[in-house]
N, C-alpha and C positions, 0 to 999 in steps of 0.2 A: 804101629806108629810111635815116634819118640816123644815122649815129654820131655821137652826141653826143662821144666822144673824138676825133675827126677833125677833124686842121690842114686836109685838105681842104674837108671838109662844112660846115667852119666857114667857110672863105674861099667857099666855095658860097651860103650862107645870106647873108652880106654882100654877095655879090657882087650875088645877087638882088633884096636890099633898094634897093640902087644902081640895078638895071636897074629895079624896079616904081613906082621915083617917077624915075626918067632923069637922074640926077643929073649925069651928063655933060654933058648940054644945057642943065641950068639952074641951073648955079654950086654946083652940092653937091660938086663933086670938084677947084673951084678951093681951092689949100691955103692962101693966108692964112685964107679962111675956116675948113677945116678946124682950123688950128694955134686961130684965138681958139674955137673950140666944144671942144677938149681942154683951154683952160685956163680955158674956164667950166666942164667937168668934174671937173679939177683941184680950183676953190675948189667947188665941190659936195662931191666927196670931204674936203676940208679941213672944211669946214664936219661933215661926219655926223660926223667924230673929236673934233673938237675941240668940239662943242656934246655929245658922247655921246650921238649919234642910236644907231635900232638896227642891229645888223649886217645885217638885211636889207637897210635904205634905202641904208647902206653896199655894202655888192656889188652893189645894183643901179648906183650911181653908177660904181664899177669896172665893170661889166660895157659899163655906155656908154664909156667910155675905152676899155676893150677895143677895142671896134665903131670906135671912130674910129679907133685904132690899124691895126684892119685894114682898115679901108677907105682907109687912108691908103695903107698898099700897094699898092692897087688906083689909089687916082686916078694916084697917081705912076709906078706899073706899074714898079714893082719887086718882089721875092720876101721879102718878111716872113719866111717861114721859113727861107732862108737865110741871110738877114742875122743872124735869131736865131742860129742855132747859130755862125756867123762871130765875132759878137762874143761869145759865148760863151766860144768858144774861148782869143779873148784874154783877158776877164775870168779865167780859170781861171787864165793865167799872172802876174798881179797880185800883187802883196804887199800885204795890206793894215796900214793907221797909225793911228793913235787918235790925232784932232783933235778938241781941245775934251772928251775922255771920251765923244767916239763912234766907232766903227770907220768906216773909209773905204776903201775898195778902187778906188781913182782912179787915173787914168794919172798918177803924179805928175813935174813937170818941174819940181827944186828949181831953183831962180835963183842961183847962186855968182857 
């Protein structure tokens, strides 16, 4: 049975998505490609806000950026969940600055 709450069962379900079409062998897990299909996702997501589609259309657009997310850890065969809580970590120790009247929480490297 799947947990729907599970970083596992989730990296499972992608994983499997990857194995039933073999993305390995036929250029789905090479990352330039991956990278322009996150920012045709990107101006998807851009587009549902910014025309004020509905929230639906909108999370389903997140939820592909998701999927390529994670499956982007998979082609590269690195640990997504660990990186998450990694940068995490250092995010938490950030100061954030207000640029332009919007919050920022960026590594910032003033130039003196």
């Amino acid at each position: 049975m799947t947990d729907k709450n599970s970083w596992t069962d989730m990296m499972a379900a992608v994983q499997a998505f990857h194995d039933k079409h073999n993305f390995r062998d036929n250029g789905g897990e090479e990352l330039n490609y991956r990278i322009a299909l996150m920012s045709e996702e990107l101006g998807e997501i851009s587009s549902c806000v910014t025309k004020g589609k509905s929230k639906d259309l909108l999370s389903e657009e997140v939820a592909d950026l998701l999927i390529l997310l994670l499956g982007t850890g998979i082609a590269a065969d690195f640990d997504l969940n660990e990186a998450f809580w990694n940068k995490m970590g250092k995010l938490m120790q950030r100061d954030a600055r207000m640029v332009n009247g919007k919050i920022r929480v960026s590594e910032f490297r003033d130039m003196e």
